[in-house]
NURO-377052 format. One line per 3 residues: number of its first residue (from 0); for each residue z, y, x of N, C-alpha, C. Coordinates in steps of 0.02 Angstrom, whole numbers, plus 50000, padded with zeros to 5 digits. Each point is the difference from the previous one (the first is absolute). Example, Ala and Ser with C-alpha at 12.3 -4.5 7.8 and 13.67 -1.06 7.14 Angstrom:
# NURO-377052
0> 50390 49716 50660 50000 50059 49955 50000 50060 50045 ~ 49964 50053 49982 50003 50059 50042 50037 50055 49961
# end
This chain:
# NURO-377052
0> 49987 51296 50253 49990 49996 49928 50001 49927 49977 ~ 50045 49981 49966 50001 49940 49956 49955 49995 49946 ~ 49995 49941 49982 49949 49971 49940 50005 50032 49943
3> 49984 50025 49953 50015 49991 49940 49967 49973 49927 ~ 50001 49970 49971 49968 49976 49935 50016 50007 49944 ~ 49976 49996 49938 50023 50005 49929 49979 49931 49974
6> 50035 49983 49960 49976 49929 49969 50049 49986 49930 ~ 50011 49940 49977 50027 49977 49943 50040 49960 50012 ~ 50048 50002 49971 50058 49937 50001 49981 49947 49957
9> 50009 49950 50023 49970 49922 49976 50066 49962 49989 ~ 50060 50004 50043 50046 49968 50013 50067 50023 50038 ~ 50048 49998 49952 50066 50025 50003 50037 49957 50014
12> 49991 49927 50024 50052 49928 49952 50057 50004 50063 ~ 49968 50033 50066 50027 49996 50058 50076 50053 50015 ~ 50045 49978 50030 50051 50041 50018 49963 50021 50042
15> 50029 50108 50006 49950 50053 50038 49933 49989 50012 ~ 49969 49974 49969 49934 49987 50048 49961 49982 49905 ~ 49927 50058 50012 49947 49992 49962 49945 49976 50026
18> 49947 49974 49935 49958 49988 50031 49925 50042 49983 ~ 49969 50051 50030 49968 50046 49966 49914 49977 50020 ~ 49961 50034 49951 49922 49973 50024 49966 50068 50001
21> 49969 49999 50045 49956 50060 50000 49916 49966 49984 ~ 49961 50040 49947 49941 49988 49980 49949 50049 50019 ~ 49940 49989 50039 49960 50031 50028 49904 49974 49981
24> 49990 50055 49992 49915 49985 49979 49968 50023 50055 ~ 49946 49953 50026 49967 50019 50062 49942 49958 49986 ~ 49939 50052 50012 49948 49999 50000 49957 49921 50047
27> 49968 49960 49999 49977 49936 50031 49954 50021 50035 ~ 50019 49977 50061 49945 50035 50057 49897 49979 49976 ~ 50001 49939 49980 49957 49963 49980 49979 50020 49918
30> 50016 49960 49963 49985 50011 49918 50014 50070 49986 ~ 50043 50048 50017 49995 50065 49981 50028 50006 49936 ~ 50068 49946 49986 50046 50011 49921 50062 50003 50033
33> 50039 50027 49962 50061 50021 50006 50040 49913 49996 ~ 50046 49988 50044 50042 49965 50004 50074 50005 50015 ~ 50046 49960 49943 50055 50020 50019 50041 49955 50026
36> 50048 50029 50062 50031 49957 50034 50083 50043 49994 ~ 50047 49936 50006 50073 50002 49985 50023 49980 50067 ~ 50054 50053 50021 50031 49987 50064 50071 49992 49963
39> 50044 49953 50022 50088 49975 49985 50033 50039 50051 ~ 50042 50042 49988 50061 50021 50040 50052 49974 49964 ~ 50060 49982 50053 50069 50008 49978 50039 50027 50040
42> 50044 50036 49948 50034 50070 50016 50070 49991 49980 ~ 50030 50062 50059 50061 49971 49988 50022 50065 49952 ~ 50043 49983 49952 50009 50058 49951 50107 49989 49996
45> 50016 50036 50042 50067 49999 50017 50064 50034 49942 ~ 49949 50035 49945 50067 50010 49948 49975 49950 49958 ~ 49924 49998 50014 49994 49973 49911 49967 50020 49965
48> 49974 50063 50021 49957 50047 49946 49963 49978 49947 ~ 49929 49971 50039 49962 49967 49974 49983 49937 49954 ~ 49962 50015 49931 50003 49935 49970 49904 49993 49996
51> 49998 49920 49976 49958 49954 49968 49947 50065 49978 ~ 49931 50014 50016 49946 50065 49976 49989 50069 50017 ~ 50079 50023 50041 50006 50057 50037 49952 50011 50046
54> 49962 50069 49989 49957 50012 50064 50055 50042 50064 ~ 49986 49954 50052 50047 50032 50059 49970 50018 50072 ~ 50038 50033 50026 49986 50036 50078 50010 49947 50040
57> 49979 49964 50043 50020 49966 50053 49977 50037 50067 ~ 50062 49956 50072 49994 50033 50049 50008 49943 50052 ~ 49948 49997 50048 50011 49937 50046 50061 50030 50059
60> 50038 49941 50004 50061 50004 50047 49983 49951 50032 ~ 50071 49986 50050 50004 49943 50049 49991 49941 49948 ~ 50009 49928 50024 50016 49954 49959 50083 49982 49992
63> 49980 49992 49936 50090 49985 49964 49984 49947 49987 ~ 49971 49954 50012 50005 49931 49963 49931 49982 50022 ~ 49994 49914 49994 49936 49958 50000 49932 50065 49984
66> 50007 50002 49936 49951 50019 49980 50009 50092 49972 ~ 50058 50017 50009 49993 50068 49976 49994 50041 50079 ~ 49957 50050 49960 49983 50064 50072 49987 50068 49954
69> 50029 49981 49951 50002 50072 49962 50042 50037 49969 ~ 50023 50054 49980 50061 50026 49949 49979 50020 49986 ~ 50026 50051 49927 49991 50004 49930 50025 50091 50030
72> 49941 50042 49991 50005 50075 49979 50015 50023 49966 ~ 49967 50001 49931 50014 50015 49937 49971 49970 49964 ~ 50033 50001 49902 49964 49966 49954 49967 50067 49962
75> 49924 49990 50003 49956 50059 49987 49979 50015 49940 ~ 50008 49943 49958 49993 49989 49914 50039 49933 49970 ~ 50048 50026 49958 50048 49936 49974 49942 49957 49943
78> 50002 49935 50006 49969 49974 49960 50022 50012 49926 ~ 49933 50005 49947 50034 49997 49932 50022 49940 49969 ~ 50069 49983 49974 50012 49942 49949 50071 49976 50064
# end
């Protein structure tokens, strides 16, 4: 079973390759408040699908590059505007 995540597109500027953030609230072992932390993927998105606010499917693969280890599943909600 491979990875999978949902997150937001932040950044399109790249040929095939997005850059998506996933946002997560998790409880502080200590103080006991919700904190939120942002993980960066970049993904490789091979037609194009995806733009700039799209919520999307990601899927960890081999590495395609320096920094990408992910592709693009589906886009799960088109951004409005």
């Amino acid at each position: 079973m491979r990875k999978e995540r949902v997150g937001r597109v932040v950044s399109d500027r790249m040929a095939k390759t997005l850059v998506v953030v996933e946002d997560r609230r998790l409880l502080h072992p200590r103080y006991h408040k919700y904190v939120r932390r942002r993980t960066k993927y970049y993904v490789h998105d091979e037609g194009g699908e995806a733009r700039v606010g799209d919520m999307v499917r990601i899927q960890e693969s081999r590495p395609l590059s320096r920094l990408k280890r992910w592709r693009l599943v589906e886009v799960v909600r088109r951004s409005e505007g």
